[in-house]
C-alpha positions in Angstrom: 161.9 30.4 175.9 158.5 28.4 175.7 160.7 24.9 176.4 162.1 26.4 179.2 159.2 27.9 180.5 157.2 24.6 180.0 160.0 22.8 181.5 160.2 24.7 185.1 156.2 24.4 185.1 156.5 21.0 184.8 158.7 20.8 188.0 156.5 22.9 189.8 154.5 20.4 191.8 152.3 22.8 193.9 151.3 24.0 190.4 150.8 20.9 189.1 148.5 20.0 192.0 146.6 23.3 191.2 146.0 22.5 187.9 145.1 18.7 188.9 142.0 20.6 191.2 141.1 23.2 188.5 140.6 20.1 185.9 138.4 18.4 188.4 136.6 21.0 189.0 135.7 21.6 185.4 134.4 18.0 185.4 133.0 17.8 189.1 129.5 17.1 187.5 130.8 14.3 185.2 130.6 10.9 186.4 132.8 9.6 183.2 136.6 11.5 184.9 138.0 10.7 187.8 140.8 13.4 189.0 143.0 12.1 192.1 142.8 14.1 194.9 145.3 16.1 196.1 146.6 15.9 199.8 148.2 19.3 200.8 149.3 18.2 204.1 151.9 15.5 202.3 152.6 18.0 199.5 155.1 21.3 198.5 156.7 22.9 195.9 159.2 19.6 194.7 156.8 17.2 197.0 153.3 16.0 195.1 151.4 13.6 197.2 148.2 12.1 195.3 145.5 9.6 195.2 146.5 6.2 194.3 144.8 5.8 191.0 146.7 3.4 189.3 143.7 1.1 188.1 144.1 -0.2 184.1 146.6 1.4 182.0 144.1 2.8 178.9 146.8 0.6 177.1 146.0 -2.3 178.7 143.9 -3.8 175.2 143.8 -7.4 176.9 142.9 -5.9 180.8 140.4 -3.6 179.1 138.1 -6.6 177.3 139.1 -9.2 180.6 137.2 -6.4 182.4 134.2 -6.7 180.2 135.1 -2.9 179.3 134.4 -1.8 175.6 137.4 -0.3 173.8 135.4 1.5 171.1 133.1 3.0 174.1 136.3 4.2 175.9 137.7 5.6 172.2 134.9 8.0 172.1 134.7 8.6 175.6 138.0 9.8 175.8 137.3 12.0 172.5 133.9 13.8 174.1 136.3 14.3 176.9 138.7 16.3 175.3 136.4 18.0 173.1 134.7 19.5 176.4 138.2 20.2 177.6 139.4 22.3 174.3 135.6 24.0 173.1 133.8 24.8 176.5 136.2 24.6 179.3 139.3 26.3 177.7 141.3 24.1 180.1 143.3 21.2 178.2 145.4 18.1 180.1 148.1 18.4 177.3 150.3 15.2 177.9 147.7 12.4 177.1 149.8 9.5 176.4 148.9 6.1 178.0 151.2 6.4 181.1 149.1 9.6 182.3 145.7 7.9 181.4 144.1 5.1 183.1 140.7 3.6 183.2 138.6 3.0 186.2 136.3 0.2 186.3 133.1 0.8 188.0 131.4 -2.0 190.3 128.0 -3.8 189.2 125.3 -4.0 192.3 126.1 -6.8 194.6 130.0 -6.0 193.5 132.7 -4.7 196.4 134.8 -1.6 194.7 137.8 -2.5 192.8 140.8 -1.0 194.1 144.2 -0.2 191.8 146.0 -3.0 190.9 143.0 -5.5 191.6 142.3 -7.9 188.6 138.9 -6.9 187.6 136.6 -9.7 186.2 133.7 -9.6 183.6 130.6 -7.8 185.3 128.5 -11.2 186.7 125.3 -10.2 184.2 127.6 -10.4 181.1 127.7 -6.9 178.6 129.7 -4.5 179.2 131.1 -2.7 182.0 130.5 0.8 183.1 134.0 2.9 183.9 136.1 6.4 184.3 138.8 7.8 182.4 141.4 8.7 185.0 143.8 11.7 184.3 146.9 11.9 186.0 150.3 14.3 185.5 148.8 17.9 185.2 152.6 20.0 184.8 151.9 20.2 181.2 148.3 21.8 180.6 147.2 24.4 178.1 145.0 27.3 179.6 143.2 28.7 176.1 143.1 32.6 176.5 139.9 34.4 176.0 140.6 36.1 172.4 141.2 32.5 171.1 138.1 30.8 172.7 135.2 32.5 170.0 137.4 30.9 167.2 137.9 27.8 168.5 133.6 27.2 168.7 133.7 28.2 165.4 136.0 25.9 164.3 134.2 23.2 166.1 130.7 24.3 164.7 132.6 24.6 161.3 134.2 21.3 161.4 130.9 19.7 162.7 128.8 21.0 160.0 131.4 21.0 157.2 130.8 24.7 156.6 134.0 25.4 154.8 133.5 29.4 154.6 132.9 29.1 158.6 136.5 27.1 159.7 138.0 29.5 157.5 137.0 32.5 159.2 137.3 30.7 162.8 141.3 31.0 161.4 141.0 34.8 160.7 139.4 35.2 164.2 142.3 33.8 165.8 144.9 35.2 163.9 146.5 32.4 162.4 146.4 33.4 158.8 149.4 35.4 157.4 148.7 38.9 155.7 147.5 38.6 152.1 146.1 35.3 152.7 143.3 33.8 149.7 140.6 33.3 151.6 138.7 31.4 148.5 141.8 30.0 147.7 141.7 28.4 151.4 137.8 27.7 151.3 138.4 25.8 148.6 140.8 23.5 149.7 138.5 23.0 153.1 136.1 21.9 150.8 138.1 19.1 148.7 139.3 17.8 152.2 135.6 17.8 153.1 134.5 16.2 150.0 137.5 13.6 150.5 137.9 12.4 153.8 134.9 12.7 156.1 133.4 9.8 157.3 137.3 7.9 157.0 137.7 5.8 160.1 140.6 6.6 161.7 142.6 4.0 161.4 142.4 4.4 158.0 143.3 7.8 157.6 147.2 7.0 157.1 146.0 5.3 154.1 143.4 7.2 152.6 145.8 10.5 152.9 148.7 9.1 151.0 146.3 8.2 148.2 145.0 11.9 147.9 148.3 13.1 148.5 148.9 13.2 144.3 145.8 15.1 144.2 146.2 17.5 146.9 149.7 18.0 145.2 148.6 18.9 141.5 145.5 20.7 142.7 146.6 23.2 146.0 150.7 23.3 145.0 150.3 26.8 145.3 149.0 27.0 149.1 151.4 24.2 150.2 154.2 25.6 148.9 153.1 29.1 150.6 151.7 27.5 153.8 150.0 31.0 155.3 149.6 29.9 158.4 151.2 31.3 161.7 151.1 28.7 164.9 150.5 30.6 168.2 151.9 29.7 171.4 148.5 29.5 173.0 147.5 26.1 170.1 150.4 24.4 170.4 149.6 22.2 173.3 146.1 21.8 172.3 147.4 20.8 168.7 150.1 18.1 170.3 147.1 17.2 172.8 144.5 16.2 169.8 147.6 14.8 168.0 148.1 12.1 170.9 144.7 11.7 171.0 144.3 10.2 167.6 146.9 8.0 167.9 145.4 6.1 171.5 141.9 6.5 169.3 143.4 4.2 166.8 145.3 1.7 169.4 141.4 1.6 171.0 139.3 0.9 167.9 141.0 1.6 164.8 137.2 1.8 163.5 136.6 5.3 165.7 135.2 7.8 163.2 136.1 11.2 164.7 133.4 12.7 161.8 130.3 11.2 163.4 131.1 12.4 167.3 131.9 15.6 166.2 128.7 16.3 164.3 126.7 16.2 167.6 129.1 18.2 169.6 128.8 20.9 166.9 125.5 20.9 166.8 125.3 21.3 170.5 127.6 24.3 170.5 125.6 25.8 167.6 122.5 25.7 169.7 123.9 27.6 172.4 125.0 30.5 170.6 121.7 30.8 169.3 120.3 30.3 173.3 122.7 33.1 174.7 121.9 35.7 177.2 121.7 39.4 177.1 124.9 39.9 179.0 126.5 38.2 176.0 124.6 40.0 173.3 125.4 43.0 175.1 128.9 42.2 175.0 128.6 41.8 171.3 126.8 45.2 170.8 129.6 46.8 172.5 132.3 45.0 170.3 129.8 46.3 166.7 129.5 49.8 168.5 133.4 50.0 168.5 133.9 49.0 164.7 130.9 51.2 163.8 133.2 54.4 165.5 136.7 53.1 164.0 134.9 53.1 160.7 135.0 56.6 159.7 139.1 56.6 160.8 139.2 53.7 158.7 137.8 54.8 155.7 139.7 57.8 156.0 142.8 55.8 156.0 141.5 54.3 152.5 140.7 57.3 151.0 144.2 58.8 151.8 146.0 55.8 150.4 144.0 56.1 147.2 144.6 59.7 147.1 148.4 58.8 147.0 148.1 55.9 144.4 149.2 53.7 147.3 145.7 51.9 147.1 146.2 47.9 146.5 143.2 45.4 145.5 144.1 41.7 145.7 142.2 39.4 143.3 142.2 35.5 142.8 141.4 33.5 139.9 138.2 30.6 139.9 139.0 27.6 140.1 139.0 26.9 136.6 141.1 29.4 135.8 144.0 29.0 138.6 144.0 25.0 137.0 143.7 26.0 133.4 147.2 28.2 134.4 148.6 25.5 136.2 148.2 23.5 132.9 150.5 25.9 131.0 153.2 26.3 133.5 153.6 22.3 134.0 153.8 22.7 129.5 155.9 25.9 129.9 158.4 23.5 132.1 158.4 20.5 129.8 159.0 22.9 126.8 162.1 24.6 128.9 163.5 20.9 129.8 163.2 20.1 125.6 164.8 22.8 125.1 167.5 22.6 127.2 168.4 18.6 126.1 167.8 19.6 122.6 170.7 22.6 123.5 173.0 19.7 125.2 172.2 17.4 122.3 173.4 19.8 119.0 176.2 21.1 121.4 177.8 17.3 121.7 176.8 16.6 118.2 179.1 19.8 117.2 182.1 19.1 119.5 182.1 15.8 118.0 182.2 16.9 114.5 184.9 19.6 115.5 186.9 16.9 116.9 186.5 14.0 114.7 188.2 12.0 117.9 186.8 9.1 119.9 183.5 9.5 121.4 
């Protein structure tokens, strides 16, 4: 259902050219996006009639430093961009591979504007030259729905100050954990990838996670084997979106560290819930007064199931002790695999007696 839904969105052109406007109007104040405009007059349902726009292909490595236009700069421009897209404006372009993504070279003073397909030289003052990303093909976007958009800031601020008790309840808030989920259990794990691979350039992520993989394997079996999570609809774009994005990062500057521009942007966002208004406190005060009067129904509903012996209390053992038992059931499983080739071993050495034949 979702492919096919996704599918007839992307072949409706008026939509598309909708969603083209809403995007540029998210970044109307933001002089590093250009969105192509959209001319109604030429346009309908099967008929989308844009902006020419076709200036440097953000795949273009050898046009990109001809231009005098750094590839690292556009790297973590294009990341900022998308980090605005999924954390404040709940409104993500979700198809970013290089054919929808172009950059826009910007003129020095005393320079005519470069128009798409002209060669662009290095600016005349030498350094480098100021630019726009340019986003094109707007059928496949993902529209982040209000329950999901608290979590995602506190993934972000979670993520940004490595706060491993704080990503994992961003999960909780969005309902991606399965019931009877270890939250330690998963806290802990946020922690080891913490401890492990921030600061890792990206393009030497590949690398650095197949080296861990051994220890990620022996230490977390347990929660990769289980995997409790449950991917919603509403992520999936977003997830494919930052997905894409890490792969153009690397093609760009396989030095980007996606660690040190999240820190900042996490930061920022932290800020701001500190900074909000009484219309959203007020908000939040409603949502408390709510819990407050489900909480006698609630308890209630304890009370009964512990009056019926129905009452369950999940506990998890310390770290220590979950590796301490890991220890004994990798010995449990040698002793069992003895066993079983000593069994085989005494059985031939029997039959062969009992025969007194050729081996």
């Amino acid at each position: 259902e979702e492919i096919g839904r996704t599918t007839r969105a992307e072949l409706d052109l008026a939509a598309e050219g909708r969603n083209a406007e809403r995007f540029a109007e998210d970044f109307a104040d933001d002089a590093r996006v250009c969105v192509p405009k959209v001319f109604w007059d030429w346009s309908a349902r099967r008929t989308l009639t844009l902006e020419n726009v076709g200036y440097l292909k953000i795949g273009d490595l050898a046009g990109l430093e001809r231009a005098g236009i750094s590839r690292p700069e556009v790297a973590r421009t294009l990341y900022r961009i998308y980090m605005q897209q999924i954390f404040v404006h709940s409104f993500v372009h979700a198809d970013p591979h290089p054919g929808n993504l172009f950059v826009r070279a910007l003129p020095e003073e005393g320079e005519a504007p470069f128009r798409p397909g002209d060669a662009v030289p290095p600016p005349p003052g030498g350094g480098e030259r100021r630019f726009q990303i340019v986003f094109v093909d707007f059928g496949m976007v993902a529209a982040i729905p209000e329950r999901l958009r608290g979590a995602l800031r506190e993934y972000a601020i979670g993520l940004g100050t490595r706060d491993a008790v704080r990503l994992v309840h961003s999960y909780v808030s969005a309902g991606v954990l399965l019931p009877g989920a270890d939250l330690r259990r998963l806290e802990e794990v946020h922690e080891a990838l913490f401890e492990r691979f921030w600061g890792v350039r990206i393009g030497s992520l590949r690398e650095v996670a197949f080296s861990e993989a051994t220890f990620f394997l022996r230490e977390y079996r347990d929660l990769l084997y289980q995997i409790p999570f449950q991917v919603q609809v509403d992520l999936l774009f977003a997830s494919r979106a930052v997905g894409l994005l890490a792969g153009m990062a690397t093609q760009l500057d396989p030095e980007f560290d996606p660690w040190a521009e999240t820190m900042p942007f996490a930061q920022r966002l932290a800020q701001e819930e500190l900074k909000r208004g009484w219309p959203d406190l007020l908000r939040d005060a409603a949502m408390q007064a709510r819990t407050l009067l489900g909480l006698p129904q609630r308890l209630d509903a304890i009370l009964t199931r512990g009056e019926r012996g129905s009452l369950t209390i999940q506990t998890g053992l310390s770290p220590d002790a979950r590796r301490a038992l890991q220890r004994l059931e990798r010995s449990n499983q040698r002793v069992g695999w003895m066993l079983i080739a000593s069994a085989f071993l005494i059985a031939g050495a029997v039959l062969r007696a009992d025969n007194g034949g050729p081996w």
